[in-house]
C-alpha positions as CSV (number, residue, x, y, z in Angstrom):
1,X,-220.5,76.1,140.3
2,X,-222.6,74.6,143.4
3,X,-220.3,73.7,146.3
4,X,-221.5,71.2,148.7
5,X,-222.1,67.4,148.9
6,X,-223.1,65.7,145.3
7,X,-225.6,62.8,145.2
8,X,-224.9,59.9,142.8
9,X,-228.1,57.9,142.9
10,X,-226.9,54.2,142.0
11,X,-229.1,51.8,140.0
12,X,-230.2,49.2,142.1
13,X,-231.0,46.6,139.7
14,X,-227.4,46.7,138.6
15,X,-225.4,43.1,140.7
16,X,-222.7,44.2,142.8
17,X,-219.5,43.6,141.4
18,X,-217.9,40.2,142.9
19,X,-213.8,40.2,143.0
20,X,-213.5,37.0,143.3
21,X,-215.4,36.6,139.7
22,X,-213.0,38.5,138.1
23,X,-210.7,36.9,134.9
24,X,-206.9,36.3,136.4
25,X,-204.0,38.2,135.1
26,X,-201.9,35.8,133.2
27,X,-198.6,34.7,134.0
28,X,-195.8,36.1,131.9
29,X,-194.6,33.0,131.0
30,X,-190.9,32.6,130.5
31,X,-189.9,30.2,127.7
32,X,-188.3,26.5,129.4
33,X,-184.8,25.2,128.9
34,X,-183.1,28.4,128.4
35,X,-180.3,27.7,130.3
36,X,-179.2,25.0,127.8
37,X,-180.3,26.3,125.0
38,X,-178.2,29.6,125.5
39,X,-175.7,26.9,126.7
40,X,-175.5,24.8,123.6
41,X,-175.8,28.2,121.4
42,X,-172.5,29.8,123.4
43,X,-170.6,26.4,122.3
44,X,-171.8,25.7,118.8
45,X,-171.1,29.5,117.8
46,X,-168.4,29.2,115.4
47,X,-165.9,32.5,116.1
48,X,-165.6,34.7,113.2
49,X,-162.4,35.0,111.0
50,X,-161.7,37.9,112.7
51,X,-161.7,37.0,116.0
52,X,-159.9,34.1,114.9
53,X,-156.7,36.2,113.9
54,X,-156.9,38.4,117.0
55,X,-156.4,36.0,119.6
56,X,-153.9,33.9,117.1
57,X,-152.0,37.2,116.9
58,X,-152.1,38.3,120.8
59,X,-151.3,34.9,121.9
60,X,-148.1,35.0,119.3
61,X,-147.4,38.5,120.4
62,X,-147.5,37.5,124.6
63,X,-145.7,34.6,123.8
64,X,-142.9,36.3,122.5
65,X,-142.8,38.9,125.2
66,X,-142.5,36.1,128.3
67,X,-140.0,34.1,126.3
68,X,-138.0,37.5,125.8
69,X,-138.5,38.5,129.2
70,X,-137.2,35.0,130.7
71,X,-134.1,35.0,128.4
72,X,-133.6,38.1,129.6
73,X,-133.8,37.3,133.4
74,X,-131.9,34.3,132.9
75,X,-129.3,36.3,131.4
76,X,-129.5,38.9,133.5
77,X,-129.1,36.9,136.3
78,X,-126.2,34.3,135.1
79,X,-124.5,37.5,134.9
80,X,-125.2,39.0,138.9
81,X,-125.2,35.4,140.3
82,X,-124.2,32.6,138.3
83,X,-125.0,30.1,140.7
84,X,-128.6,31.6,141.0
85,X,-128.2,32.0,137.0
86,X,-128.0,28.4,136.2
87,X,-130.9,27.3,138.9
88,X,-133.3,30.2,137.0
89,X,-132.4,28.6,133.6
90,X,-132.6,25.0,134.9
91,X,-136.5,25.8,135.6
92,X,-136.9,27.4,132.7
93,X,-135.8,24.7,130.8
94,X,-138.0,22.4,133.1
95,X,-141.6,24.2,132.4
96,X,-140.6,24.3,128.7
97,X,-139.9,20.4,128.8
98,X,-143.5,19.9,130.8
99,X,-144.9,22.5,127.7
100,X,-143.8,19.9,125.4
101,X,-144.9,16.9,126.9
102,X,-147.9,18.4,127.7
103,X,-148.6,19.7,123.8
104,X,-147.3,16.1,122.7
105,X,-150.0,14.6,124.9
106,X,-153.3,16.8,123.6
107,X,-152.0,16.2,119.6
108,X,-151.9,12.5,120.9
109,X,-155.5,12.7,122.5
110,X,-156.7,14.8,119.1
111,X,-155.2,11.5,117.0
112,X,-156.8,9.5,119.5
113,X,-160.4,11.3,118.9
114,X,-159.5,11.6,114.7
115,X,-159.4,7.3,115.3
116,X,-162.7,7.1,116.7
117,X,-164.1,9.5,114.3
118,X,-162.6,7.6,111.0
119,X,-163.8,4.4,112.4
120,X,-167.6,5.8,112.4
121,X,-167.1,6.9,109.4
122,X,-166.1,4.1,108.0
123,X,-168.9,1.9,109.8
124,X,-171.9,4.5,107.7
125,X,-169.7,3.9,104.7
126,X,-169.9,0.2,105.3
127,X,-173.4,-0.3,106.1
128,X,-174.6,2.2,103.7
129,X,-173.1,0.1,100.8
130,X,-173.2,-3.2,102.4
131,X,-169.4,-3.8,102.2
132,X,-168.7,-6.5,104.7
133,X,-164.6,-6.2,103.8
134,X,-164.9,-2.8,104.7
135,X,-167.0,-3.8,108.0
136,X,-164.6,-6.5,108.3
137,X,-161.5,-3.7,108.8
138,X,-164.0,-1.7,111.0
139,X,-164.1,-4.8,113.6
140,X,-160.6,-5.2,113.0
141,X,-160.0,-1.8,114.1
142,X,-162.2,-1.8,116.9
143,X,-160.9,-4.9,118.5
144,X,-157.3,-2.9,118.3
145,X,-158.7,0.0,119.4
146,X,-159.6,-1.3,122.8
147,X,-157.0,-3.8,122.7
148,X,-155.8,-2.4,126.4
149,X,-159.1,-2.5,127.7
150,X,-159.2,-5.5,130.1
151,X,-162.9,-5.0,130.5
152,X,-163.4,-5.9,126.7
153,X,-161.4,-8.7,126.9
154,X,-164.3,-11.0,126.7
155,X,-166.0,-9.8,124.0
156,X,-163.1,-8.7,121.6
157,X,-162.3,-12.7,121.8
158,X,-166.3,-13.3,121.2
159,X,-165.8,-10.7,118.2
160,X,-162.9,-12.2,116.8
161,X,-164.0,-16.3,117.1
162,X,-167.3,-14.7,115.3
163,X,-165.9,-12.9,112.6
164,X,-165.9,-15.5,110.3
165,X,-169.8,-16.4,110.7
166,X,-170.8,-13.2,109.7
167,X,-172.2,-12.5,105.7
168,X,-173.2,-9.3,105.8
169,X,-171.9,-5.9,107.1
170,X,-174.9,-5.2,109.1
171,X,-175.1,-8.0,111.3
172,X,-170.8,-7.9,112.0
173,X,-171.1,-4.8,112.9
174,X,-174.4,-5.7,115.4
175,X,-172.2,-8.6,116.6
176,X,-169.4,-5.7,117.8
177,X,-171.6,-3.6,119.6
178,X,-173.2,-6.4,121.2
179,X,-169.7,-8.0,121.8
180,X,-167.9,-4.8,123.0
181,X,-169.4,-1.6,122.9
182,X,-173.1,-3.0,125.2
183,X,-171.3,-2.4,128.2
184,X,-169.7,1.0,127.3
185,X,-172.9,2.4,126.5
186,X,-174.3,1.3,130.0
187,X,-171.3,3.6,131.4
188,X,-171.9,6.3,129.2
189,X,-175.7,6.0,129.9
190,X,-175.4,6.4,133.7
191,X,-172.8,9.6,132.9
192,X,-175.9,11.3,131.2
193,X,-178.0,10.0,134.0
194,X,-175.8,11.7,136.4
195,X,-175.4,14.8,134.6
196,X,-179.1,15.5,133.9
197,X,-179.6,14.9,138.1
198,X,-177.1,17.5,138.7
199,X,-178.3,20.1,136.3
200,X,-181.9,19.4,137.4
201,X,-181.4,19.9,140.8
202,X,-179.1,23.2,140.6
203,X,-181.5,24.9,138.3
204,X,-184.6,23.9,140.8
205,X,-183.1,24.8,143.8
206,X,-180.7,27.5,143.2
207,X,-182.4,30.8,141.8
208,X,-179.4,33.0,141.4
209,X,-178.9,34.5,137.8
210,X,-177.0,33.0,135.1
211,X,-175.9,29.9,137.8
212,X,-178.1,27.5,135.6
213,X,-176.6,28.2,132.4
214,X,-173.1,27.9,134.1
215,X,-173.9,25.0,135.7
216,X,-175.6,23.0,132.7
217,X,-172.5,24.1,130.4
218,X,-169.5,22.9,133.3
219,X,-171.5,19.8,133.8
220,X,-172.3,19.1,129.9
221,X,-168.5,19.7,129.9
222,X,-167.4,17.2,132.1
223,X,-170.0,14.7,130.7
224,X,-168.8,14.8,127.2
225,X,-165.5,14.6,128.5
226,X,-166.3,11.4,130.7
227,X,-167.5,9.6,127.8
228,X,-165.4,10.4,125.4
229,X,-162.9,8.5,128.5
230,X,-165.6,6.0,128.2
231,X,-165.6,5.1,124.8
232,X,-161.7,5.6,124.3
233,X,-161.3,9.3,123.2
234,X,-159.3,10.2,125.9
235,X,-159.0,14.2,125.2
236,X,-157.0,16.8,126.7
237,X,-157.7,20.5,127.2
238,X,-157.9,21.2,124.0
239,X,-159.2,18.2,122.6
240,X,-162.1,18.1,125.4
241,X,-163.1,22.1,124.1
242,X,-163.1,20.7,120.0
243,X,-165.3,17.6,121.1
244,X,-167.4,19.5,123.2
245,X,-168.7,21.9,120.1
246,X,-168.6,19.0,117.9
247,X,-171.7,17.8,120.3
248,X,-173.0,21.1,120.9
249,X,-172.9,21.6,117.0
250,X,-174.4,18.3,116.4
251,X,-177.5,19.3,118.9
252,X,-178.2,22.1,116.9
253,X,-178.1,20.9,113.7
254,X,-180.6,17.9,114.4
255,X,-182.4,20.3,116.1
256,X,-182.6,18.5,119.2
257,X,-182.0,21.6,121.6
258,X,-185.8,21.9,122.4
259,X,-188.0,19.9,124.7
260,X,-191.9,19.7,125.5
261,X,-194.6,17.8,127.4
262,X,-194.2,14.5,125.0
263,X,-190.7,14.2,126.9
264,X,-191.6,14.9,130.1
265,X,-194.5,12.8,130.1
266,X,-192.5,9.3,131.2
267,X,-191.6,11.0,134.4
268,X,-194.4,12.8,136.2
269,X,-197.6,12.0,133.3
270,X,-200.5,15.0,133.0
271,X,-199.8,18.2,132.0
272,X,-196.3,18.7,133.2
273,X,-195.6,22.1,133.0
274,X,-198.5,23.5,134.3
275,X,-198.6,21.7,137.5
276,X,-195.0,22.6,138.3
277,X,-193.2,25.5,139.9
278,X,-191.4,27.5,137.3
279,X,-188.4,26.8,139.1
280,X,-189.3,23.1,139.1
281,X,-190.1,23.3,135.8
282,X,-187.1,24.9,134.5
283,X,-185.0,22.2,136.1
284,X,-187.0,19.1,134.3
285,X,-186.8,21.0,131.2
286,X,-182.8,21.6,131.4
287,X,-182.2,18.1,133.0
288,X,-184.3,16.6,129.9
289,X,-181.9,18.8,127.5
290,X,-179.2,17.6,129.5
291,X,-179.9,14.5,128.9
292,X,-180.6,14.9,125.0
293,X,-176.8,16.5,125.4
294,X,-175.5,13.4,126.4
295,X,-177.1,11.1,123.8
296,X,-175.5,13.5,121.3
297,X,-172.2,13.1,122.9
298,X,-172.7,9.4,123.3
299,X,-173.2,9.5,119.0
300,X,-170.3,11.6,118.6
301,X,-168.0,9.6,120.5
302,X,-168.5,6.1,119.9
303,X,-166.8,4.4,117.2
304,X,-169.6,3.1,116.1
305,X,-173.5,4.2,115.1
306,X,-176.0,3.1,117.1
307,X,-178.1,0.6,115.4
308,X,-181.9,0.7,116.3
309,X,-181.7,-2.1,119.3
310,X,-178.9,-0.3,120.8
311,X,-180.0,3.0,120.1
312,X,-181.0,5.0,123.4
313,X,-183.7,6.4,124.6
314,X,-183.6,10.4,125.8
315,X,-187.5,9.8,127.2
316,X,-186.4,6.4,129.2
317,X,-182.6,7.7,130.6
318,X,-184.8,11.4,131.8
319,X,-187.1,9.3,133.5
320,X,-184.5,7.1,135.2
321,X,-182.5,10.8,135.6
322,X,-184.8,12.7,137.4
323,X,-187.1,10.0,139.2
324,X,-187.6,10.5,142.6
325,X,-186.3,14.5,141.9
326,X,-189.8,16.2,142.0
327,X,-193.3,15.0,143.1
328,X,-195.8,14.0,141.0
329,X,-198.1,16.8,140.6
């Protein structure tokens, strides 16, 4: 084998090689929205049977064991200290009272959320057959429904002056939302608004893990919850948890959990995507499905259906959402 230097003679008709000619690597690109898509997944997901009977079961089972142990200590303690005794089993007594009030007050806000809910119902059942008695009861209904409402005043006296003029179920139930629920659905429309801001800005701004998806599913929370309030289905704990998948589920099953250029367009026009940040980007996408959160919430929870004039629009209330958020690219 020869040891020494080697000479490679080179071609010279062969062009150098120029780096900056060379193709780009591609960007692994990260699908958009995930953080309320894995959002409204979490809450739609129906739990299984089986998990269904084990927490039923463990929450029987603890709630045995501390009403045990405080009989127990209340006894326990009448005995040693009487005075003591009876102060123990007045408090007792106390937080079993506020238990009750407070369980009274969430199977009132799940009546309160079953009302609304029949009412729609019974508005789809009215206009699909054209039954103006039955859209008749509807308005009737409504007007009590919000018959403490001193903001509808006005228009539940409009509604019920104009009953009569009415011929058809379509245009008495027009005349109650245009009477009533117009200036709800402004309310509930600056809610989304709001929300899809928040979620927007958290997911562009704060890049630690998993604080998007939290974020967009305690703000979607508290934004179904605040119109629900809006429209009249005040809901407690639980209540707020049952609406809150009824929307979720809702979103899925239209399908509306997705989002692309065509709804981004209204707010920064080109191609959105590409001339954003993927942090950017990722917050427009989860503020738009924030929004389209809200829309489905604002369906859900007003007594009536939206007819096509009052119907909103998820493209207009992003762009009013998230103007003035990001730069035009």
């Amino acid at each position: 084998m020869a040891k020494g230097p080697v000479l490679i003679d080179l071609d010279a008709d062969e062009p150098e090689a120029d780096v900056a000619q060379a193709p780009s690597v591609p960007d692994v690109v990260q699908p958009q929205g995930q953080a309320m898509r894995g959002a409204a997944r979490l809450a739609a997901r129906r739990p299984s049977a089986l998990a269904r009977w084990f927490w039923g079961l463990a929450l029987a089972v603890v709630g045995a064991a501390i009403s045990v142990a405080a009989w127990d200590f209340a006894t326990s303690l009448l005995a040693r200290a009487p005075v003591l005794g009876w102060v123990a089993t007045g408090l007792i007594a106390a937080l079993v009272l506020v238990a009750l009030v407070i369980a009274l007050r969430e199977l009132a806000a799940i009546g309160r959320l079953s009302r609304v809910d029949g009412m729609r119902r019974a508005a789809d059942a009215a206009l699909a057959g054209d039954d103006l008695e039955q859209a008749r009861s509807v308005a009737r209904r409504l007007v009590q429904f919000y018959r403490d409402r001193d903001e509808t005043r006005w228009g539940r006296d409009r509604l019920t002056e104009r009953m009569g003029e009415q011929f058809d179920a379509t245009g008495l139930l027009s005349l109650a939302e245009d009477e009533i629920l117009a200036s709800l659905d402004a309310s509930a429309s600056r809610e989304v608004e709001a929300a899809a801001r928040q979620v927007a800005t958290v997911t562009a701004l704060v890049p630690l893990a998993l604080a998007d998806v939290v974020t967009a599913l305690a703000v979607s929370m508290r934004m179904i919850r605040r119109i629900a309030e809006i429209y009249g289905g005040r809901a407690g704990f639980l209540g707020s948890w049952r609406l809150t998948r009824a929307v979720f589920v809702h979103l899925v099953a239209t399908g509306a959990v997705a989002v692309g250029d065509d709804l981004l367009e209204p707010v920064l026009g080109g191609s959105i995507l590409s001339k954003l940040s993927r942090r950017f980007g990722e917050g427009l996408v989860n503020g738009a499905l924030s929004a389209r959160v809200g829309v489905a919430a604002m369906e859900v929870c007003r007594p009536l259906p939206f007819s096509e004039r009052h119907k909103p629009s998820t493209g207009k209330m992003v762009k009013r959402a998230l103007r003035g958020l990001f730069t035009k690219g």
